[in-house]
C-alpha positions as a printed NumPy array, in Angstrom:
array([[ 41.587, 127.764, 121.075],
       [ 41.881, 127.202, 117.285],
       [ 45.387, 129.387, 117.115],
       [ 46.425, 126.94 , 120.127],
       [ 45.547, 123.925, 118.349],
       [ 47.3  , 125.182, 115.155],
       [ 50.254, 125.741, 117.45 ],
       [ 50.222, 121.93 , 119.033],
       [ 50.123, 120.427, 115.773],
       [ 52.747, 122.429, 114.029],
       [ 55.051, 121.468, 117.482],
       [ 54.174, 118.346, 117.121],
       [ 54.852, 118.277, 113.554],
       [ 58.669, 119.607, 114.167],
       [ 59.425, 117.21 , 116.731],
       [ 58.087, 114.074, 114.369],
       [ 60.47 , 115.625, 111.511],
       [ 63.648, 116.004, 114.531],
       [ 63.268, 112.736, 115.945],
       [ 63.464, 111.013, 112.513],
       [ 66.398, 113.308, 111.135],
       [ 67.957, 112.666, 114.333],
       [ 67.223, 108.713, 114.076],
       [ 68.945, 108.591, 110.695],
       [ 71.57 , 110.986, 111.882],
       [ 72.554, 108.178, 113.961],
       [ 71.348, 105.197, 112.122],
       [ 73.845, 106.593, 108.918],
       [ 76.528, 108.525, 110.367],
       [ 79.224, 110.581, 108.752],
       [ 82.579, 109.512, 106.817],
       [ 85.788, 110.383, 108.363],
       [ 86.574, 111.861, 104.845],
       [ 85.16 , 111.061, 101.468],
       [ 86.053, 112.249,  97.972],
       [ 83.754, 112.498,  94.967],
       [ 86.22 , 112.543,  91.409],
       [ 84.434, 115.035,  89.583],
       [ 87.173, 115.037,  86.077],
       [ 86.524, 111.067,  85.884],
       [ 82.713, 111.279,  84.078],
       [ 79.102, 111.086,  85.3  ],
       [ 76.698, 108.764,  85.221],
       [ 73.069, 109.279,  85.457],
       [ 70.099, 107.503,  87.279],
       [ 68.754, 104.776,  85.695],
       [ 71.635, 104.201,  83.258],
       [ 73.788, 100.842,  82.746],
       [ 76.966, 101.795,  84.433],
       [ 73.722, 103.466,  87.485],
       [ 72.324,  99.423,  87.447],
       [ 75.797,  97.714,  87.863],
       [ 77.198, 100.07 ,  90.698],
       [ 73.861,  99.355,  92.513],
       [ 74.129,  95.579,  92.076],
       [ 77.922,  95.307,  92.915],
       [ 77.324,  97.711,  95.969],
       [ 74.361,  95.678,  96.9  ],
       [ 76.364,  92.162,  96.829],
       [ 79.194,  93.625,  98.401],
       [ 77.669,  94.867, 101.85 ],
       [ 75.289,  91.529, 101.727],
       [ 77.733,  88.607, 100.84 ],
       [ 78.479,  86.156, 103.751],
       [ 80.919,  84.228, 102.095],
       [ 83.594,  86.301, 102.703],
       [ 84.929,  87.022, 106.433],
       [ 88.162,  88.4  , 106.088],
       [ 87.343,  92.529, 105.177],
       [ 88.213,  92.406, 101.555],
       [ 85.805,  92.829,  98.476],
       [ 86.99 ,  93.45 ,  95.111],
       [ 84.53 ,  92.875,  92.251],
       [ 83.853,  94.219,  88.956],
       [ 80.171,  94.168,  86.612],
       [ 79.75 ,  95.414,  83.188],
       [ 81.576,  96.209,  79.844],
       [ 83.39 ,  98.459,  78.433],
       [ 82.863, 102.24 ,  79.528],
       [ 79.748, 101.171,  81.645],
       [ 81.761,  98.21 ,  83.875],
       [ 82.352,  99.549,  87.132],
       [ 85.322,  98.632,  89.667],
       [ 84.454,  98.481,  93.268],
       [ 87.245,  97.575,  96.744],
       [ 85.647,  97.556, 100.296],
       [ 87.991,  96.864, 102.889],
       [ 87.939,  97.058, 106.65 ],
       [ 90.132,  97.47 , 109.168],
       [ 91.992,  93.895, 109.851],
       [ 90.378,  93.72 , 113.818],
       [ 86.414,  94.307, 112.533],
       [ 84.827,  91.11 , 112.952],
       [ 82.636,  90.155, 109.582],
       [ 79.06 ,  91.486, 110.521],
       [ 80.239,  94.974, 111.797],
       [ 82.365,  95.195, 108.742],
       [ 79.361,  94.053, 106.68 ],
       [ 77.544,  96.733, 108.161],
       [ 80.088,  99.712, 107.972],
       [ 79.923,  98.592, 104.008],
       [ 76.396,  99.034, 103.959],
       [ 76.188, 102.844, 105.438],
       [ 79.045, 103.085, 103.197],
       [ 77.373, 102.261, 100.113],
       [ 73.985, 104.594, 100.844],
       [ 76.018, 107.449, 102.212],
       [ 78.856, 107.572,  99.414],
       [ 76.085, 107.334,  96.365],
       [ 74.164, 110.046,  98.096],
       [ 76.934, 112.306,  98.804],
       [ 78.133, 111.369,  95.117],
       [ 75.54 , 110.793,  93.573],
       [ 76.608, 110.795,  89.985],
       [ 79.856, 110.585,  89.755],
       [ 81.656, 107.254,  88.185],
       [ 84.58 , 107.623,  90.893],
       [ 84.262, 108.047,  94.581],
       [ 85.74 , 106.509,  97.751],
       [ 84.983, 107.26 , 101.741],
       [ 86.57 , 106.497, 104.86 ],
       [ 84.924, 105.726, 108.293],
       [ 87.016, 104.595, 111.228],
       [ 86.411, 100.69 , 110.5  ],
       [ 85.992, 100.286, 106.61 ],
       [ 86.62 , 101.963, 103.14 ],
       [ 84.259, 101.665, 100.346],
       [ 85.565, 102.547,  97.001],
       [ 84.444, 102.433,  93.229],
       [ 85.809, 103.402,  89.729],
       [ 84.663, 102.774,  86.325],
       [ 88.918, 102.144,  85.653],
       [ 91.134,  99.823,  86.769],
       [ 91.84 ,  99.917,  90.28 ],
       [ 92.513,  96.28 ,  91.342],
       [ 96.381,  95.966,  92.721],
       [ 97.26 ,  99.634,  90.947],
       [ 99.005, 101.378,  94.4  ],
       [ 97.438, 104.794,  94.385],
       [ 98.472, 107.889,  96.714],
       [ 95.499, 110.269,  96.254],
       [ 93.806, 111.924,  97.023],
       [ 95.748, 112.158, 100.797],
       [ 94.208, 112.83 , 103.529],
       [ 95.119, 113.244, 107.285],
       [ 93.555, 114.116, 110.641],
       [ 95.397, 114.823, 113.675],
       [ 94.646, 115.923, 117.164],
       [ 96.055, 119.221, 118.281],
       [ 97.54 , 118.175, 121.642],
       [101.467, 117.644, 122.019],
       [102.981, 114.664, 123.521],
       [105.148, 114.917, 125.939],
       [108.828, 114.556, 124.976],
       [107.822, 114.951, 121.305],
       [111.512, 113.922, 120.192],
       [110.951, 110.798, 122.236],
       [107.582, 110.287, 121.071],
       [108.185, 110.922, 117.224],
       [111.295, 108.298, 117.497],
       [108.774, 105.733, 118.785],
       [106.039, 106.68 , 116.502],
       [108.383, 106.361, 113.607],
       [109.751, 103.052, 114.588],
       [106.668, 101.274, 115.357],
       [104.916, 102.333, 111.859],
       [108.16 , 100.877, 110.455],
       [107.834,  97.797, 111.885],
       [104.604,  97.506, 111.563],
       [104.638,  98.411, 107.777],
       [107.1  ,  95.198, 107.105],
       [104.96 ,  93.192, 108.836],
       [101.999,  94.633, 106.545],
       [103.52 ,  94.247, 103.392],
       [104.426,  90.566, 104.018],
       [100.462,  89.739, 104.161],
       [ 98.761,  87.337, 101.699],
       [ 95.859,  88.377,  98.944],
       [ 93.143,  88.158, 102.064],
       [ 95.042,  90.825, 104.567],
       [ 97.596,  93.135, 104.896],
       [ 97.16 ,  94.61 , 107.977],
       [ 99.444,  94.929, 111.308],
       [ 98.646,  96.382, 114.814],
       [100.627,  96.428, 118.208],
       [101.679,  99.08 , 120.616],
       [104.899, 100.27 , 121.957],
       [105.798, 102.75 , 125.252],
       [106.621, 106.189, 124.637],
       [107.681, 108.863, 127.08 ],
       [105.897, 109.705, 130.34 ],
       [104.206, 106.144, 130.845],
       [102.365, 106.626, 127.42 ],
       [101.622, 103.963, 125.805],
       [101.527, 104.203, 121.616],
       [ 99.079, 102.121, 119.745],
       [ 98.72 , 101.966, 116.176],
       [ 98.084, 100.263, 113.166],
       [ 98.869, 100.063, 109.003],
       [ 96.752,  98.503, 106.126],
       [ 97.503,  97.98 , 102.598],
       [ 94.209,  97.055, 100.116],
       [ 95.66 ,  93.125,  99.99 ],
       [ 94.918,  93.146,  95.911],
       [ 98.399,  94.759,  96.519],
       [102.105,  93.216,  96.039],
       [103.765,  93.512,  99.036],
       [106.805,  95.619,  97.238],
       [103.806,  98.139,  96.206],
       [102.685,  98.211, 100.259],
       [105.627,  98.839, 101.18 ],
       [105.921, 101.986,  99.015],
       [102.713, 103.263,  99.968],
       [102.795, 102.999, 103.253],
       [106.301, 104.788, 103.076],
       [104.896, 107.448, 101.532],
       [102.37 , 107.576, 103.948],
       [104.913, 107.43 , 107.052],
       [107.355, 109.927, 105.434],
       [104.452, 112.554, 105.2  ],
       [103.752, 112.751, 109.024],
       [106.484, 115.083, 110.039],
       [104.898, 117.38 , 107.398],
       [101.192, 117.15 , 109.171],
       [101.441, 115.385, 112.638],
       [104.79 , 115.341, 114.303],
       [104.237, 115.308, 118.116],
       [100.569, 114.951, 117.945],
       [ 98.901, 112.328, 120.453],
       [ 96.449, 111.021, 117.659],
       [ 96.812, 110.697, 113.855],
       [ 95.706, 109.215, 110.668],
       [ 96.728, 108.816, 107.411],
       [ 94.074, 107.721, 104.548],
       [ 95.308, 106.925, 100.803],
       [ 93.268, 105.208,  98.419],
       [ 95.573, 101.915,  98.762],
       [ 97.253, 102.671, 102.546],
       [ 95.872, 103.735, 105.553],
       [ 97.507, 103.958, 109.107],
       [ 97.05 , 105.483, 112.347],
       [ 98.774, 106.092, 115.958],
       [ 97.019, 107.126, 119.006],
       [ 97.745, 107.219, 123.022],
       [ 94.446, 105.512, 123.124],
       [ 93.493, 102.185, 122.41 ],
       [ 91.22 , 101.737, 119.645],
       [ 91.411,  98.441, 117.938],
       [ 91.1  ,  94.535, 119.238],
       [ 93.607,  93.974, 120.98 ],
       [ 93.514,  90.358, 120.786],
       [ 95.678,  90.895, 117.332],
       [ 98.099,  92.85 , 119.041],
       [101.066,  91.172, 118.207],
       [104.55 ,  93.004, 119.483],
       [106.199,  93.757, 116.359],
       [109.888,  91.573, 116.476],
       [112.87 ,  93.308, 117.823],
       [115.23 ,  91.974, 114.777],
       [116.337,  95.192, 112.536],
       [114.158,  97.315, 110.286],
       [113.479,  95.918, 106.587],
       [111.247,  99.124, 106.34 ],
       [112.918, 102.288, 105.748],
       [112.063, 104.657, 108.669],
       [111.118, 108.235, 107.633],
       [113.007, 111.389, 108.465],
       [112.42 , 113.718, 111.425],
       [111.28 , 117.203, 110.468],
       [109.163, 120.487, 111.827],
       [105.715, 120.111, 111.493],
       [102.927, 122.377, 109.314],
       [ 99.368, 122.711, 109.374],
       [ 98.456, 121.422, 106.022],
       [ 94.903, 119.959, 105.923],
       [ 95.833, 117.958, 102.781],
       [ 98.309, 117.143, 100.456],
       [101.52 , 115.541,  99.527],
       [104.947, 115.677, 101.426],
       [107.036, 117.951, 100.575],
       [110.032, 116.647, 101.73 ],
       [110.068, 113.101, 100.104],
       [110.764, 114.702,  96.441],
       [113.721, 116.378,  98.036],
       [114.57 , 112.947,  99.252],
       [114.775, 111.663,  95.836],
       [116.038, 114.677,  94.603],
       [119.385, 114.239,  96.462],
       [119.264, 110.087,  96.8  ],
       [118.244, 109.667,  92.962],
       [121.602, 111.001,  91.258],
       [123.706, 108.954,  93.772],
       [122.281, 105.746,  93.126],
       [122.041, 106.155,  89.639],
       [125.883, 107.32 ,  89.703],
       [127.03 , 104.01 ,  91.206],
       [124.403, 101.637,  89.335],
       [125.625, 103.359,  86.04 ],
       [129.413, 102.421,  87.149],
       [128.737,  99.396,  88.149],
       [127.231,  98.408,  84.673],
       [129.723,  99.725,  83.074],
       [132.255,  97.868,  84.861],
       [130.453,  94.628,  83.931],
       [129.125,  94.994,  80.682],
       [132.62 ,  96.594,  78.782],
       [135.038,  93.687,  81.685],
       [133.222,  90.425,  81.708],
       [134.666,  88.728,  78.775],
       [138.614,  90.173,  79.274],
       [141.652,  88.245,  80.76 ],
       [142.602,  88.537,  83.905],
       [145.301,  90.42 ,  83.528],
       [143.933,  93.114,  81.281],
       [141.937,  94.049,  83.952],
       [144.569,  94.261,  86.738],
       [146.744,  96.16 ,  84.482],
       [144.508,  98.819,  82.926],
       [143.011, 100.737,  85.464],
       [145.786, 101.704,  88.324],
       [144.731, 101.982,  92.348],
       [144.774, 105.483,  92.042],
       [142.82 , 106.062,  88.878],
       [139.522, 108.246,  89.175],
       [136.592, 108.551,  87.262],
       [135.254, 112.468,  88.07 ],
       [131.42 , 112.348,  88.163],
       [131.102, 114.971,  86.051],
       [132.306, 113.835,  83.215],
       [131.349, 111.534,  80.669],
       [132.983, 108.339,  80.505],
       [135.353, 108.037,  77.252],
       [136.832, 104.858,  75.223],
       [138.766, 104.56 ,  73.125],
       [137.41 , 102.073,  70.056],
       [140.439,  99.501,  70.878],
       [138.963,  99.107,  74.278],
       [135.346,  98.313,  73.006],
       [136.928,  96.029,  70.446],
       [138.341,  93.928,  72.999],
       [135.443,  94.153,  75.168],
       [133.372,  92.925,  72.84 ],
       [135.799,  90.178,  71.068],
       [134.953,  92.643,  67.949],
       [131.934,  92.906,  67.832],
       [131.167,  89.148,  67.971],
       [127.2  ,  88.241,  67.334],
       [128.485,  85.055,  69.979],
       [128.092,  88.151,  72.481],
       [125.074,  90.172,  71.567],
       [121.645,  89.811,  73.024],
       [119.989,  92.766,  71.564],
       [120.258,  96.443,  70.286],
       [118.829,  99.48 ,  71.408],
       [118.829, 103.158,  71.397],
       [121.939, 102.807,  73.342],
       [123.697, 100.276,  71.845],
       [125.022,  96.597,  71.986],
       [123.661,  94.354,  75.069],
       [125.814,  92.307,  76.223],
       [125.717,  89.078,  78.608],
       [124.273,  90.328,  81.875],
       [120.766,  88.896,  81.026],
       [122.006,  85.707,  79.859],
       [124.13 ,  84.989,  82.786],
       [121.347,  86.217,  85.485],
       [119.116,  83.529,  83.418],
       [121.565,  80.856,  83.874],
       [122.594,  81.743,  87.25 ],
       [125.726,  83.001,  86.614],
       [125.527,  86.747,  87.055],
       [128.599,  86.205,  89.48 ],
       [130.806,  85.813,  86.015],
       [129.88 ,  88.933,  85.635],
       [131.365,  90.968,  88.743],
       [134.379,  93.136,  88.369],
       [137.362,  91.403,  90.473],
       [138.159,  94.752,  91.092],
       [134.873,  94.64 ,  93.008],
       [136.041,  91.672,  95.134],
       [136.228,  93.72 ,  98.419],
       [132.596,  94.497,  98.655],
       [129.926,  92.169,  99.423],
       [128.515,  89.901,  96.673],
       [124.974,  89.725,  97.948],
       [125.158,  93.823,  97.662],
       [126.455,  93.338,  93.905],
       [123.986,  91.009,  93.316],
       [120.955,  93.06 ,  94.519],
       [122.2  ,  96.13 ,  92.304],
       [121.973,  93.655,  88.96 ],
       [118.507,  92.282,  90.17 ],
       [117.301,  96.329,  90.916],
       [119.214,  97.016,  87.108],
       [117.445,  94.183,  85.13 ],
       [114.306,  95.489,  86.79 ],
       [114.546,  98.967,  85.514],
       [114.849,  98.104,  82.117],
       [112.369,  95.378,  81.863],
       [110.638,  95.514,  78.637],
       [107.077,  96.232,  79.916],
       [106.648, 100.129,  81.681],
       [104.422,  98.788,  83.939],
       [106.103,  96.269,  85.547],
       [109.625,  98.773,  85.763],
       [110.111, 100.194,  89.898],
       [109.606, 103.753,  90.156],
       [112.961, 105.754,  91.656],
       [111.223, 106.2  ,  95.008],
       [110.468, 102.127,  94.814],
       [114.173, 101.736,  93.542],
       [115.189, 103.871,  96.773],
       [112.771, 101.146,  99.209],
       [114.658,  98.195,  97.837],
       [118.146, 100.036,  98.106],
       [117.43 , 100.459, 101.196],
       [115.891,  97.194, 102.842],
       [117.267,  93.772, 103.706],
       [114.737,  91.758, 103.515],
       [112.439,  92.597, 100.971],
       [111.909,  89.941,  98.408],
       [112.452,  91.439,  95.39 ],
       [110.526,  90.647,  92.085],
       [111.693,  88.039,  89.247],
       [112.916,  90.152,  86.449],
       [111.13 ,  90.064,  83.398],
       [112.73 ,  90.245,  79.281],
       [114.751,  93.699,  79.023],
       [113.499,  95.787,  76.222],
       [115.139,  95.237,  72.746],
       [116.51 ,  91.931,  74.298],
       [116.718,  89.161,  70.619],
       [115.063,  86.663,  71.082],
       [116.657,  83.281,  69.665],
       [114.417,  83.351,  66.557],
       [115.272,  87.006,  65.937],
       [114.171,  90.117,  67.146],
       [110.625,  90.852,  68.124],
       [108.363,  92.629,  66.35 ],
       [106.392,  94.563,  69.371],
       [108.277,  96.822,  71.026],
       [107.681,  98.562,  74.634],
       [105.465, 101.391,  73.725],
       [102.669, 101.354,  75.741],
       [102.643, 104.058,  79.066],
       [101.13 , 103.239,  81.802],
       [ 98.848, 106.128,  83.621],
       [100.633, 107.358,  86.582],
       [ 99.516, 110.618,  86.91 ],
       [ 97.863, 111.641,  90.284],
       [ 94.879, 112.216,  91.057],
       [ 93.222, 116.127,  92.193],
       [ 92.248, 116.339,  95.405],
       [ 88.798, 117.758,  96.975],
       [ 89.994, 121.101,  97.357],
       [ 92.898, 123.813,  95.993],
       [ 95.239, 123.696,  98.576],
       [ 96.618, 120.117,  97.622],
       [ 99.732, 119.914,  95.35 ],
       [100.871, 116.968,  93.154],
       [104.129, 115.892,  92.915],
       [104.477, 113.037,  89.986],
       [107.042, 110.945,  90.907],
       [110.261, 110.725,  88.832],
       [111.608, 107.466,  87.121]])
């Protein structure tokens, strides 16, 4: 009797301890994916930088105020201020996105519980938080993706309809205000499927940056989900998805507009069974698009810095129809040529000086609004808006702060879309100023390198310039 008395309690014991794991089970459940930064310092319990991240985590899940998804707020000083973005999807109403925040905030801090960096994913929100700057910095990892194994049918079909919906959706995106960046419609595919999806920038972001991150994001699906009914993409400032199913309100299902793509759509390759990672096909990308570019933005400059200021018929006579310059080879003149270039070496037509020489008027006309006194008549048969958007790209590159300079995969987005607005240029480096040249120079770096992901088999690929 005593043994089965021993035996009822000790049952009954077990199933008390079940139910409850079981009731938070379901009361907290899981992250799609998470990521604890272990190389970006600790923090223990009880500490300063412990105190703010619970009272910015805290405000964040409870404040009403805000009813459009986005939170970004910051507490503290120096190495104990903490950075925190929660963001949910752009169809969660306020109080179910105030709650995903909250499971966000007690599963992340349990799951990381001492580390200063950390960010998780569930379907409807992402809760993040850094002790660095984070707030409109576009960020690409850690990358994760998840995919369902089952084919479409027609997967050439499908992928071409995949790839232009997430295009159109992304321009859409990227045009978004500081409150939301986020676009969702749907679009038939093959065999009476219907394709639904959706893209979402962090809205801290400009839309340029956006763009560029959720490029990156499209380009790296025929690496991990070609042909696949169901995928999605998480980065730390981007996030899509594309499913046969619906998933999100579709009272803000707006068809995306039939007028042509601003937003580069990504190339078609074989898929690979990567769990995580970058693409490995976008650095090719660059790899072959990169010296092109640069080619004919280096010949164009050179055309209007060493032509602008000579007659007209200097220029008609000098260079011949059939004159080439071979690519390969480094571009020689003679000093009579920069003399007259320059009306020799006239201080009326210097700006600045550099590692590289002499600038000339480029700047100074774009300021005035005169950068068409600039053009090459040789140039005359090709379209002046095109000429135009190389000089805007050109001033951009050489701005005189690094961190406000386009990257070359950035440079490639704006080469390649017609209606992006592009940024007002800023002051070129080593540009003189009227009261003579400055005395701070462009030496600061911004920190661009990427960050490790969760596990080995991730590889990063910086970026070139």
């Amino acid at each position: 009797m005593a043994a089965m008395t021993i035996v009822s309690k000790t049952l009954f014991l077990f199933l008390f301890y079940f139910i409850n794991l079981m009731s938070l089970a379901t009361a907290q459940p899981g992250f799609v994916v998470y990521y604890c930064d272990h190389k970006n310092g600790n923090y223990t319990a009880n500490s300063t930088f412990h105190t703010n991240l619970n009272t910015l985590l805290s405000n964040l899940s409870s404040n009403t105020e805000i009813d459009y998804g986005f939170y970004n707020f910051s507490n503290g000083q120096n190495t104990d201020k903490v950075n925190v973005i929660g963001m949910c999807r752009g169809d969660v109403k306020p109080e179910a996105c105030r709650s995903c925040l909250n499971n966000s905030r007690v599963l992340l801090t349990q799951l990381c519980p001492n580390q200063k960096e950390a960010i998780g994913w569930y379907d409807e929100c992402m809760l993040r938080y850094s002790n660095r700057s984070i707030f409109g910095i576009m960020e690409g990892e850690p990358l994760y993706y998840i995919r369902n194994n089952k084919n479409a049918t027609n997967v050439d079909q499908f992928n071409q309809v995949v790839s232009d919906l997430l295009a159109s959706l992304g321009s859409r995106a990227a045009a978004g205000d500081s409150h939301r960046k986020f676009a969702a419609a749907n679009k038939k595919g093959p065999g009476f499927q219907t394709v639904f999806a959706h893209v979402q920038c962090t809205p801290d972001l400009s839309g340029l940056k956006c763009t560029q991150c959720l490029f990156e994001a499209i380009s790296y699906i025929p690496n991990c989900c070609a042909g696949k009914i169901r995928a999605r993409i998480f980065k730390p400032s981007c996030n899509l998805r594309f499913d046969t199913t619906p998933y999100y309100d579709p009272m803000i299902d707006v068809p995306p507009s039939p007028t042509p793509q601003a937003f580069p759509s990504p190339p078609s390759s074989t898929t690979t069974t990567f769990k995580k990672g970058k693409s490995k096909s976008w650095p090719t990308v660059i790899a072959i698009i990169v010296p092109i570019v640069s080619f004919v933005i280096l010949l164009t400059f050179i055309c209007i810095y060493l032509r602008g200021k000579k007659p007209r018929e200097y220029l008609e006579s000098d260079f011949e129809a059939d004159d080439e310059i071979e690519p390969n080879e480094t571009l020689q003149l003679d000093f009579q040529t920069i003399i007259d270039a320059t009306n020799n070496f006239s201080d009326a037509n210097k700006l600045g000086q550099g590692g590289f020489g002499l600038v000339y008027k480029a700047w100074r006309n774009w300021r005035e609004g005169t950068a068409l006194n600039i053009i090459d008549p040789t140039l005359n048969n090709i379209s002046r808006n095109e000429i135009m958007k190389c000089i805007h790209i050109g001033l951009l590159c050489v701005q005189e702060s690094i961190a406000n300079r386009p990257t070359m995969a950035t440079v490639v987005i704006m080469l390649n879309s017609f209606s992006l607005t592009l940024p007002v240029p800023s002051k070129p480096a080593y540009f003189m100023n009227a009261g003579g040249p400055s005395d701070t120079r462009s030496g600061e770096s911004r920190n661009n390198s990427m960050q490790a992901s969760a596990n080995e088999a991730s590889i990063s690929a910086p970026y070139p310039r």
